[in-house]
Backbone as numpy.savetxt, mean C-alpha at the origin, in Angstrom:
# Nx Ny Nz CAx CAy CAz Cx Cy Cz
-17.20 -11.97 5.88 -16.54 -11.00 5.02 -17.00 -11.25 3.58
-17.22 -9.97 2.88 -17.65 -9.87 1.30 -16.40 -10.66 0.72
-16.88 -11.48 -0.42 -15.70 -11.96 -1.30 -14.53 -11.35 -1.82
-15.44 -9.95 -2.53 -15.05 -8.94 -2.67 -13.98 -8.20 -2.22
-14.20 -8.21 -0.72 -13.29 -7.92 0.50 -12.30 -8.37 0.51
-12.31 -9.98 0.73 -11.28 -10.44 0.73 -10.86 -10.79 -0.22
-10.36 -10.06 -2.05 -10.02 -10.07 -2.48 -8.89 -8.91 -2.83
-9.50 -7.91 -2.44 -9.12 -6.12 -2.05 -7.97 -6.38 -1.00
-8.59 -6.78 0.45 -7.39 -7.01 1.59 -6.04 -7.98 0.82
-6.39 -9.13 -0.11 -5.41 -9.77 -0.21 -4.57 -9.24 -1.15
-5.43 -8.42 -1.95 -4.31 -7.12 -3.31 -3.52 -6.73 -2.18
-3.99 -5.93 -0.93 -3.22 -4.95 -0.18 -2.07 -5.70 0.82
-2.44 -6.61 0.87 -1.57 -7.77 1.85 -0.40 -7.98 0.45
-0.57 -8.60 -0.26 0.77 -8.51 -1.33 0.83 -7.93 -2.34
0.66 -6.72 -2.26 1.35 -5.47 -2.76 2.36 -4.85 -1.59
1.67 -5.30 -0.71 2.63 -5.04 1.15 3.68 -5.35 0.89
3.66 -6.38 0.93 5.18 -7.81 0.72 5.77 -7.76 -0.47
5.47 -7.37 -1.73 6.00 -7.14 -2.98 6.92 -5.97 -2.20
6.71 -4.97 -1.77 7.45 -3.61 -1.49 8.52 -4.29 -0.69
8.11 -4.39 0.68 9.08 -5.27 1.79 10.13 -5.97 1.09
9.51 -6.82 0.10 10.91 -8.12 -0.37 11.33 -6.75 -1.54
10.82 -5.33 -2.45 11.86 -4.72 -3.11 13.30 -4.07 -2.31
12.79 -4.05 -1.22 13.54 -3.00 -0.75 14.51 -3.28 0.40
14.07 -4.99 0.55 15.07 -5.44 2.27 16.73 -5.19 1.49
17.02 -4.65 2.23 18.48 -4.77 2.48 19.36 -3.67 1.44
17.63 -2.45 1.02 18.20 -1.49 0.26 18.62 -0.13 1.64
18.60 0.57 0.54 18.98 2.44 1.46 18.16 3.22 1.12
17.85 4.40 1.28 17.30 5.29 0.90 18.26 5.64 -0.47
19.51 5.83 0.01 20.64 6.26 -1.46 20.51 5.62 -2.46
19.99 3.55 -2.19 19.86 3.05 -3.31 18.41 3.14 -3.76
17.40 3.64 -3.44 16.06 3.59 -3.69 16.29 4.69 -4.73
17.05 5.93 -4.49 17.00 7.14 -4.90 17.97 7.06 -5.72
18.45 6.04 -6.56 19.33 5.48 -7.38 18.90 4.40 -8.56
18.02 4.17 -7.64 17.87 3.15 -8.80 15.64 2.81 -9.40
15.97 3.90 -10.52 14.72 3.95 -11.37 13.86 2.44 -11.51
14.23 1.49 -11.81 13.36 0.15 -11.07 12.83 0.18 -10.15
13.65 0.10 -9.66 13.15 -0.47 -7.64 12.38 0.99 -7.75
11.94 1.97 -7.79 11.24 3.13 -7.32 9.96 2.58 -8.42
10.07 2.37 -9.47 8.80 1.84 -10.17 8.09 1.38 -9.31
8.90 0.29 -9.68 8.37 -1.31 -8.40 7.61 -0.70 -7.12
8.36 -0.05 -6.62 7.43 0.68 -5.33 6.29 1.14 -5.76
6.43 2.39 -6.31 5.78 3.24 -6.91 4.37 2.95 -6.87
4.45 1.34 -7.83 3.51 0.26 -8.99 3.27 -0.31 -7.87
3.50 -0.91 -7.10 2.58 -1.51 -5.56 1.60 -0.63 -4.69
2.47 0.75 -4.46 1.68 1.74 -3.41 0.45 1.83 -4.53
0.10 2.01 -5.72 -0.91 2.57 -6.64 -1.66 1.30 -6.32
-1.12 0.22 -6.23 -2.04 -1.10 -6.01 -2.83 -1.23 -4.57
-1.71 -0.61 -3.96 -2.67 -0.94 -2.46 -4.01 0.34 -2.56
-3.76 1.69 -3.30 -4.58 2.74 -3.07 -5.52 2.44 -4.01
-5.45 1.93 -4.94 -6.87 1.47 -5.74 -7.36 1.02 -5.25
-6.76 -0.35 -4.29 -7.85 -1.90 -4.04 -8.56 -0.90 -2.41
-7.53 0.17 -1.73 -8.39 0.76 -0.89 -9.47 1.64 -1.12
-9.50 2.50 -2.10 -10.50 2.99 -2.81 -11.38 1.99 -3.44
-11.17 1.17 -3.68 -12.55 0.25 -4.64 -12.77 -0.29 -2.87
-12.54 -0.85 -2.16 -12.49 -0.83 -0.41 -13.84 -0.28 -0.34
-13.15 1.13 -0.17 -13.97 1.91 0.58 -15.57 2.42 -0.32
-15.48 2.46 -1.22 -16.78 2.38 -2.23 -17.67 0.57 -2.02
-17.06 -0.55 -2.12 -17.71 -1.33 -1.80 -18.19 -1.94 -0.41
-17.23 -1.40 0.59 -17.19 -2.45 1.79 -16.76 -1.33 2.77
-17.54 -0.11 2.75 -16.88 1.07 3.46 -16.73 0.70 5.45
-17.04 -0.02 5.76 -17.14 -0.30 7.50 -15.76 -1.32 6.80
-15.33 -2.24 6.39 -14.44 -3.20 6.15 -13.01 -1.84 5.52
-13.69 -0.67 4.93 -12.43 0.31 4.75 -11.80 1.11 5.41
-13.12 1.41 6.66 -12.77 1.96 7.82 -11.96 1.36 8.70
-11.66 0.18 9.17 -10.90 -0.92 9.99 -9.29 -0.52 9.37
-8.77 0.17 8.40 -7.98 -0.02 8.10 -7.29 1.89 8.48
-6.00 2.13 9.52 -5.90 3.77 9.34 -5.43 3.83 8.57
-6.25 5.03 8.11 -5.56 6.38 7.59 -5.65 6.11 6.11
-6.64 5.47 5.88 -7.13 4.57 4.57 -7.19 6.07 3.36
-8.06 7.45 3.65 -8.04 8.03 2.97 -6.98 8.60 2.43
-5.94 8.81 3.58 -4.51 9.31 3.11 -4.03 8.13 2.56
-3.80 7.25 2.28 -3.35 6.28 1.60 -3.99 6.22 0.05
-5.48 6.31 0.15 -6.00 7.03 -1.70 -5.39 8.32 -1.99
-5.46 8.95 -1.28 -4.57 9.64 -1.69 -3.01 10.08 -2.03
-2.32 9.32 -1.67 -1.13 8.95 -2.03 -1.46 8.06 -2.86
-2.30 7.57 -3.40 -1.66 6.89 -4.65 -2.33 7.88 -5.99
-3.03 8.61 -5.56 -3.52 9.52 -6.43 -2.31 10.26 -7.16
-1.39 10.78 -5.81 -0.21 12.06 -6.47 0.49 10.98 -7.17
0.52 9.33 -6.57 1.64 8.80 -7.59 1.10 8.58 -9.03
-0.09 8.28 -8.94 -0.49 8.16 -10.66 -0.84 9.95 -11.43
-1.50 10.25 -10.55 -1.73 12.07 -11.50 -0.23 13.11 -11.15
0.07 13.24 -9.93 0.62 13.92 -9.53 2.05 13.84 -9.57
2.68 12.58 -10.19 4.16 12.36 -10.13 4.94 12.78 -10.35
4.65 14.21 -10.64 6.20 15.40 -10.48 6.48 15.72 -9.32
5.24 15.40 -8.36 5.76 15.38 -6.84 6.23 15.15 -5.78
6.60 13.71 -6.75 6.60 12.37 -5.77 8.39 12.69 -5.35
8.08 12.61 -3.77 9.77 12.79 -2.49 9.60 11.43 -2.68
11.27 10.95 -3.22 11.77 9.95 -2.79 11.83 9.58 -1.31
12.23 10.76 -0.47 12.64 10.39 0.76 10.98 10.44 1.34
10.29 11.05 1.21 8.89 10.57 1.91 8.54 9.38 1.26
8.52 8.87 0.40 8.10 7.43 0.19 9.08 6.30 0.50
10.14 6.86 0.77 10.89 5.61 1.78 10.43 5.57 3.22
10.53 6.92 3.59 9.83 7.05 5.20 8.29 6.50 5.18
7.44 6.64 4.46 6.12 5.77 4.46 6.69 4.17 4.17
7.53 3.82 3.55 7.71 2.19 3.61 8.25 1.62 4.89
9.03 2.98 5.58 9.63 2.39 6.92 8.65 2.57 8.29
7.84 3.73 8.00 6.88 4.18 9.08 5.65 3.42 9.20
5.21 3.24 7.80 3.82 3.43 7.78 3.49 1.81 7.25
3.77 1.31 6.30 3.85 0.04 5.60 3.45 -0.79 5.96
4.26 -1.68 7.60 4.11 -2.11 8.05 2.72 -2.09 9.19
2.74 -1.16 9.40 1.07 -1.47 10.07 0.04 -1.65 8.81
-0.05 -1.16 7.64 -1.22 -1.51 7.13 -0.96 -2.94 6.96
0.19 -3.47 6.23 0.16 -5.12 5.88 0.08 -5.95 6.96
0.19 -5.37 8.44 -0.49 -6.11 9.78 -2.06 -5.79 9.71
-2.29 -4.70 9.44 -3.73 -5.06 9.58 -4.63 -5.85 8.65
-3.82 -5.33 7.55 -4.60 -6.25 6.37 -4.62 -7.90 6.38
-3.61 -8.55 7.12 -3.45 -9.38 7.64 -4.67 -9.62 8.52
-4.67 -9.04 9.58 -5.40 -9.01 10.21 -7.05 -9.57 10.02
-7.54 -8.34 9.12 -8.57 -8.49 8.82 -8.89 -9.49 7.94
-8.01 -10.37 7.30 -7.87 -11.43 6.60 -8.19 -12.72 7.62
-7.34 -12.74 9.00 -7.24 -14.11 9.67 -8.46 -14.08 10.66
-9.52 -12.68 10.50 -10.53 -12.55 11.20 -11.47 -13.22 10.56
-11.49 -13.37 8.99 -12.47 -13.50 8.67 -12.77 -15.45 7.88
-11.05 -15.55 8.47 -10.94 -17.29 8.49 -10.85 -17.58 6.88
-10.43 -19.00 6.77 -10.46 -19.48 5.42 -11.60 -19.12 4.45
């Protein structure tokens, strides 16, 4: 694995877990309540969609391993340009749906490629 790489996977691996530990033991009511914690989200998902976009420009077979990688640049696109758009309740349902498989894979592709 490019250094590179595994510097990108490990942005996306904890920016993963930054979200996970904002939100254990929140609600959707308190997400949609409380202007922090939605930053905080917000400011991670933009982290994982950069380091997947700089990904996929440097290490595009290492960006491909990861789904649905383009919809994921793109969601972080509407959150930085587009943020009059941004559904609370779809970005809780992507932290509950979706989240978790990328920070398994990113994992993943991390313990593949060993110390």
């Amino acid at each position: 694995m490019r250094p590179r790489t595994r510097v990108l996977l490990e942005d996306v691996r904890q920016a993963a877990a930054a979200i996970k530990g904002f939100v254990a033991g929140r609600s959707l009511g308190d997400y949609d309540q409380d202007l922090q914690l939605r930053s905080a989200v917000e400011r991670q998902f933009e982290i994982i969609g950069e380091a997947l976009a700089q990904l996929s420009r440097s290490d595009p077979a290492a960006a491909d391993r990861i789904t649905a990688v383009e919809r994921i640049v793109a969601f972080r696109n509407i959150l930085a340009h587009a943020y009059r758009a941004v559904v609370d309740a779809v970005v809780w349902d992507i932290i509950q749906d979706h989240l978790p498989r990328l920070r398994e894979e990113a994992e993943a592709r991390l313990r593949e490629a060993g110390p």
